[in-house]
N, C-alpha and C positions, 0 to 999 in steps of 0.2 A: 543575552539571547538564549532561547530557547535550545535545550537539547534533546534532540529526535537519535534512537538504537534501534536498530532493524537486527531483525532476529528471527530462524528459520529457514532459509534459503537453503540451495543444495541441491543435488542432482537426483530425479526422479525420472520412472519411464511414463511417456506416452499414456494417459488413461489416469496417471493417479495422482495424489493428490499432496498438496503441502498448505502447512498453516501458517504463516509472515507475522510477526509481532512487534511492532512500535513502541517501547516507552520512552514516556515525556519527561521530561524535568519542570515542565509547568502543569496547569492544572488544563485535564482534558476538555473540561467543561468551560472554559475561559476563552477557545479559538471559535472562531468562526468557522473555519472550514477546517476536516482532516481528512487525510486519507492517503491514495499511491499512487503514485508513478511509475513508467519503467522507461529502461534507455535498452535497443537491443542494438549489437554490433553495429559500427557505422549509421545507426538511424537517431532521430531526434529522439527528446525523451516528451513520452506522451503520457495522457490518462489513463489511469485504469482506472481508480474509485475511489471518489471523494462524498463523507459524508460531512452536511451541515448540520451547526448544531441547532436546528429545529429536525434535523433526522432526517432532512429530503438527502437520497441518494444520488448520484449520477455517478454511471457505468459506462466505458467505452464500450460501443456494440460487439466489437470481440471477445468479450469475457462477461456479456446478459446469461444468466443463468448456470452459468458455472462459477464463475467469482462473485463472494460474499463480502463486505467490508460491514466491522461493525466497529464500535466505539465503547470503552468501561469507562466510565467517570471516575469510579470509586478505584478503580486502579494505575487510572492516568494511563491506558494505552488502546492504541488502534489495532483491529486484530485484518487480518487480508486471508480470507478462507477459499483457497484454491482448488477446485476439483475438475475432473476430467482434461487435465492438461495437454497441450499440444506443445511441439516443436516449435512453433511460433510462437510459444511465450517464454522462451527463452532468451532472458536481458536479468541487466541488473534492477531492482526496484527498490524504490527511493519512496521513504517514508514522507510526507509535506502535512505543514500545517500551518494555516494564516490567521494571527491574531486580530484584536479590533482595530488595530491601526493600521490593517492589510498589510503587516509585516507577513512575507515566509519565510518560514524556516523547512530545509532539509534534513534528514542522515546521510549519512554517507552509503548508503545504500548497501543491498546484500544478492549475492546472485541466486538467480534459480538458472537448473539447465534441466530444460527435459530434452530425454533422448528418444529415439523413434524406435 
């Protein structure tokens, strides 16, 4: 199975920004789908931003034009480029990626808190 590391999480204020990073232990270009999740206190864990790999993106409408997801092949990792943050996006966020057998695979996730 697949191994996904989340990397950069941490506590920021209100307005600024953090950059999340994903390395795979498979090859980036080999999934179908990659990208992030979060889970915040007591709530389900939802989308943030999943890129396929023909490059089409989908963004939860909460984070349209503040959150960037992109993908290295050549380095085997998802990057999650977070700007103008809110209190409401504070949760832990979970790397995800589904092979051609529509296997996924998680990390174990990394926390952000922004404060107000």
């Amino acid at each position: 199975q697949v191994q996904l590391v989340e990397s950069g999480g941490g506590l920021v204020q209100a307005g600024g920004s953090l950059r999340l990073s994903c390395a795979t232990s498979g090859w980036v270009s080999s999934f179908n789908r990659m990208g992030w999740y979060r889970q915040a206190p007591g709530k389900q864990r939802v989308l943030v931003a999943v890129i396929a790999s023909g490059a089409s993106v989908n963004y939860a409408d909460s984070v349209k034009g503040r959150f960037t997801v992109s993908r290295d092949n050549a380095k085997n990792t998802v990057t999650l480029q977070m700007n103008s943050l809110k209190p409401e996006d504070t949760a832990v966020y979970y790397c995800y990626a589904r092979n051609s057998l529509l296997v996924d695979s998680w990390g174990k996730g990394t926390l952000v808190t922004v404060s107000s």
